[in-house]
C-alpha positions, 0 to 999 in steps of 0.5 A: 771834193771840195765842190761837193762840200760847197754844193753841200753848204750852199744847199745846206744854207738855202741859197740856190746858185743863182743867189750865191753868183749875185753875192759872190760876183761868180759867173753861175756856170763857174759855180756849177763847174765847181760843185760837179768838181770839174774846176776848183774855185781860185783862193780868191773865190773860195774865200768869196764863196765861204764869206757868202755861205757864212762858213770858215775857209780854212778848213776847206782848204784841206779838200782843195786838191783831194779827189772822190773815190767811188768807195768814198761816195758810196758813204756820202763822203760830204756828210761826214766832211764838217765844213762849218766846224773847227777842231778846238784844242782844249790843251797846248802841248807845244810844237813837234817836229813833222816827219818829212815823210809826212807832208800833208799832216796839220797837227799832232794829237798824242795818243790818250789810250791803249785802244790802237796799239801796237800800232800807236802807242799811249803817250806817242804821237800821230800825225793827221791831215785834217779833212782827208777822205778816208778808204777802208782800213785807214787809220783816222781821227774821228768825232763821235758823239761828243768824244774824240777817238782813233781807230781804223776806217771800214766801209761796206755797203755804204755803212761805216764802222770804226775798229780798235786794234785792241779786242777790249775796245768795242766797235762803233758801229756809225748810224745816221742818228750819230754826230759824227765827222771825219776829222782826218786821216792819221799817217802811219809808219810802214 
């Protein structure tokens, strides 16, 4: 997956391959293996690579080791991977300890309404790992036009929706003229 974000951001920018190995001293072939997703770049030449593109590393190193599924790539998985943005946190609510059956997650966001339960209750926590590509029917953390929101992932037909457990909460429907990114995947308790 991260070749795909970097081929995205590359041509995003306006740099061919070419360009970017003259100003990351990678080998071109080793640039194309990356972006087809046949090898990953070495922390060394991600951290080269984003410099290069202008973009933040850290968020890419949470696609590091992230496969695409076809269900994924039906809904052009990249566009909805931000690779140049980062979460911003308006409110510091301390630490939380992580569930050790939770290992990929990056932080905790508490839950701010009733439109997920009962499976997430207002006032509790979720734990999200950032950048994770989602299938349908998972749970995820969400930016939707300016609003931050959890739901359940559906994918059909290459389109996407975004589903509330609660009846009161209407379904976002997710057209092209939408800003939205998957911010992450949202662990749940089986």
């Amino acid at each position: 997956m991260i070749g795909n974000i970097l081929a995205k951001a590359r041509q995003d920018k306006g740099f061919s391959k070419t360009e970017l190995s003259n100003m990351t001293n990678i080998n071109i072939g080793h640039l194309t293996h990356i972006e087809k997703g046949e090898r990953n770049p070495s922390h060394k030449a991600l951290k080269s690579i984003c410099k290069a593109l202008n973009i933040p590393y850290e968020p890419l190193m949470f696609t590091y080791d992230k496969e695409v599924s076809e269900e994924q790539l039906s809904y052009n998985i990249t566009d909805c991977i931000s690779y140049n943005k980062i979460l911003a946190v308006d409110k510091i609510g301390g630490f939380i300890d992580c569930p050790p059956n939770f290992p990929g997650a990056a932080f905790a966001l508490k839950v701010p309404d009733n439109s997920m339960e009962p499976s997430f209750v207002k006032g509790s926590y979720v734990f999200v790992e950032l950048n994770s590509p989602l299938n349908s029917k998972d749970y995820g953390i969400f930016y939707y036009n300016n609003s931050i929101v959890i739901r359940k992932f559906f994918s059909k037909n290459g389109k996407i929706s975004l589903k509330a457990n609660n009846k009161n909460f209407p379904e976002i429907k997710v057209s092209s003229s939408d800003n939205f990114y998957i911010i992450g995947k949202v662990f749940k308790n089986k």
